[in-house]
C-alpha positions as CSV (number, residue, x, y, z in Angstrom):
1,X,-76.7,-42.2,58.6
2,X,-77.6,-44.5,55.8
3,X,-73.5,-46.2,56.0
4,X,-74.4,-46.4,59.4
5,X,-77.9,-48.4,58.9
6,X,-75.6,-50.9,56.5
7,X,-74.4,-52.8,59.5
8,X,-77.8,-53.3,60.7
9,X,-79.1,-54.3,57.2
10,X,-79.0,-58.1,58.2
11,X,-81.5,-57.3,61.9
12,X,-83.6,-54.9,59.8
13,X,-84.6,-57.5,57.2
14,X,-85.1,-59.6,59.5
15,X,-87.5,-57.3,61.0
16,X,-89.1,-57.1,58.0
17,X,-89.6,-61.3,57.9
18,X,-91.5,-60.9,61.1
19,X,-93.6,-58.5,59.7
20,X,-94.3,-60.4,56.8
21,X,-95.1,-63.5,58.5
22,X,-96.9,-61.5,61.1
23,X,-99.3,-60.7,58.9
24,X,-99.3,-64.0,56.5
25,X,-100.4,-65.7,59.7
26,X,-103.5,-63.7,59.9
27,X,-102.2,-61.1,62.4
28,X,-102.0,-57.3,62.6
29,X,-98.9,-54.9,63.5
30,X,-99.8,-52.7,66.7
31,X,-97.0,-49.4,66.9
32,X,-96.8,-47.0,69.7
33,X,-94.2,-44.4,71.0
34,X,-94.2,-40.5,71.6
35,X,-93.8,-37.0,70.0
36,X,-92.0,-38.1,66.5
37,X,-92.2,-41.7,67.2
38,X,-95.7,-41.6,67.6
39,X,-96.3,-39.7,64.0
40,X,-93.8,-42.3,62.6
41,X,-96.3,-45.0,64.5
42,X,-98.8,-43.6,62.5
43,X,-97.5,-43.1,59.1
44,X,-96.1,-46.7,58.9
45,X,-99.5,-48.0,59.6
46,X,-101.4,-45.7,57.2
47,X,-98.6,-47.5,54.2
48,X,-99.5,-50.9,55.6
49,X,-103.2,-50.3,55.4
50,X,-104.0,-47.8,52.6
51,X,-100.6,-49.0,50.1
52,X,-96.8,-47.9,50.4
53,X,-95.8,-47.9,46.5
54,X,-98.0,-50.7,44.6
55,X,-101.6,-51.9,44.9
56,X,-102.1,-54.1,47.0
57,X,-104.8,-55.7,49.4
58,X,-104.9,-53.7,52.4
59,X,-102.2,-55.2,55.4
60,X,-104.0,-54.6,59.6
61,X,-101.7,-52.2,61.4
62,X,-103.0,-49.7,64.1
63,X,-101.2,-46.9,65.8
64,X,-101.6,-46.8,69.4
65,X,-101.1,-42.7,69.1
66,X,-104.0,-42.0,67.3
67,X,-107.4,-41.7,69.2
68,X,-107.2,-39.0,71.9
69,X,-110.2,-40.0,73.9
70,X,-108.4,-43.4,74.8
71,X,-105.1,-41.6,74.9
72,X,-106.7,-39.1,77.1
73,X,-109.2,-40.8,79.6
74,X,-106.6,-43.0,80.3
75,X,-104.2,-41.0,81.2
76,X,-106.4,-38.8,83.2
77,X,-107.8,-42.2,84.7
78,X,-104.7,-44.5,85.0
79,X,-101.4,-42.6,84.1
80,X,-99.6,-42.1,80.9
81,X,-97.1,-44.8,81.6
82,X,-99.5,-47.6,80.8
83,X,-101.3,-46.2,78.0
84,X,-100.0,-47.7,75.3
85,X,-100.2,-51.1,77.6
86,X,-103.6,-51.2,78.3
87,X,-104.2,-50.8,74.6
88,X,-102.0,-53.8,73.4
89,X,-103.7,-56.1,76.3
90,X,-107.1,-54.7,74.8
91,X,-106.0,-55.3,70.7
92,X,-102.8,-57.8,70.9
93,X,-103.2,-61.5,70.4
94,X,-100.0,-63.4,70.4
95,X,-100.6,-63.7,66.7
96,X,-99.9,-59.9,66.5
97,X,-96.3,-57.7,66.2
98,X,-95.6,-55.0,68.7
99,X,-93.5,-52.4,66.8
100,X,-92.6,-50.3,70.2
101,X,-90.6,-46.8,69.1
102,X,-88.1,-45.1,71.5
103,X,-85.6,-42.7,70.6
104,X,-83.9,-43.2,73.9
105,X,-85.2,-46.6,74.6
106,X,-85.9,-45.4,78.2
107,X,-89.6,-44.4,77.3
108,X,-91.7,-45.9,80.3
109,X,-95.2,-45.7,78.1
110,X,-93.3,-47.9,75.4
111,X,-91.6,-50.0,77.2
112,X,-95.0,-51.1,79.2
113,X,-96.0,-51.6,76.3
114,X,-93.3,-54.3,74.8
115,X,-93.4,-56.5,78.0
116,X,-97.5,-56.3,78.2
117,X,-96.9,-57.5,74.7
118,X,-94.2,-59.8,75.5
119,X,-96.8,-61.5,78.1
120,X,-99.4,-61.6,75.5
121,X,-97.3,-64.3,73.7
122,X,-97.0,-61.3,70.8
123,X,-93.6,-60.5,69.3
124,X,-91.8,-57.0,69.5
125,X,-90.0,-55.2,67.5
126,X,-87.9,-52.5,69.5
127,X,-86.7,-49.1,67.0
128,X,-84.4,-47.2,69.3
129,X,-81.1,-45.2,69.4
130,X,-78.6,-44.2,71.7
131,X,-76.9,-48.0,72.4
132,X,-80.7,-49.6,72.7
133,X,-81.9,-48.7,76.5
134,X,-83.4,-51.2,78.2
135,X,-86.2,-51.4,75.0
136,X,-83.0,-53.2,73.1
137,X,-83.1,-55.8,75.9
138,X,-86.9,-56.3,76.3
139,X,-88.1,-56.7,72.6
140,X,-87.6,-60.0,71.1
141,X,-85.9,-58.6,68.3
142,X,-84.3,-54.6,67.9
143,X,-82.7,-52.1,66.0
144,X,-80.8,-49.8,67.4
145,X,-79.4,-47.0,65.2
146,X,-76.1,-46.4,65.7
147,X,-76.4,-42.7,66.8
148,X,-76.8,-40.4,69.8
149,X,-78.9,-37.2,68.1
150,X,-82.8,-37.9,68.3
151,X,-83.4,-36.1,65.0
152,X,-80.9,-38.2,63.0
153,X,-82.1,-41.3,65.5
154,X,-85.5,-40.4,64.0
155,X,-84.8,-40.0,60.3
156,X,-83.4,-43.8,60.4
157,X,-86.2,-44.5,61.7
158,X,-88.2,-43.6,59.2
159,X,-85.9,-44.6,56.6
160,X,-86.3,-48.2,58.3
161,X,-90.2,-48.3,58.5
162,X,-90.2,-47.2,54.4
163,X,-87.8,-50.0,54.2
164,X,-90.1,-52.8,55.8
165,X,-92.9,-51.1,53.8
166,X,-91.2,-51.7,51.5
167,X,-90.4,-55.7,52.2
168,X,-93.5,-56.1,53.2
169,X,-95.7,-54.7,50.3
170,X,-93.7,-56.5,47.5
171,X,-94.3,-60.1,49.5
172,X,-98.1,-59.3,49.2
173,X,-97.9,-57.6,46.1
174,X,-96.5,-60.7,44.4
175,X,-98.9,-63.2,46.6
176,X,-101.9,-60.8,45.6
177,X,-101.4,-60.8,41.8
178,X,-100.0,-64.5,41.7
């Protein structure tokens, strides 16, 4: 998987220089997806916010798969397709980055979610699998891991969120102790 990820090193860092001008510019990174994607959502933010490898001021990030009472009084209200939707129109600016995680790239919930970002004047980032979806063709920018099994799809993923982390934490670990 990892000679795989080396023809998408170039769309990756670039990824990365999103991020890190995402949040230069004063604005925060919002994630969302399902099952595994959604505790990948939420481990990537916790390195942005708490630290990845180095101290460093704390960076805004916020997974959209973390509080249950949203999660489940709008779903019980609304339906799960626009959960993670409503939340971005509630928390996005067009300052902000959209991470949106799909496996597949067919996931309705995330998907809603890139183009109710997309309207919000906020870039997305789309991290799929299995030739993209239609998430490839909605985000402004994507990586799609060259692979069709969701449980190497998923350890890219992660693999690609430590590697941002990683981007990302030395531009403000430099900038922090300048």
């Amino acid at each position: 998987m990892i000679e795989k990820l080396r023809t998408r090193t170039d769309v990756i860092e670039s990824a990365g220089e999103l991020l890190i001008d995402t949040l230069k510019q004063g604005g925060k990174i919002l994630l969302c997806g399902n099952g595994g994607s959604a505790a990948d959502c939420q481990h990537i933010a916790a390195e942005f916010v708490v630290r990845y490898e180095k101290h460093r001021r704390p960076l805004a990030a916020i997974a959209l798969t973390t509080d249950s009472s949203i999660l489940t009084a709008h779903s019980n209200d609304y339906h799960f397709d626009s959960v993670f939707a409503r939340q971005v129109e509630a928390l996005g600016t067009d300052n902000d980055c959209l991470i949106a995680i799909s496996t597949s790239g067919t996931s309705r919930n995330v998907l809603n979610a890139a183009e109710a970002a997309i309207d919000k004047g906020m870039a997305v980032i789309g991290l799929t699998g299995n030739g993209g979806g239609m998430l490839a063709g909605v985000a402004t920018m994507s990586i799609v891991v060259p692979e069709q099994v969701t449980a190497r799809i998923q350890e890219a993923h992660i693999l690609i969120g430590h590697w941002w982390c990683g981007l990302v934490e030395e531009a403000f670990h430099d900038r922090d102790h300048a």
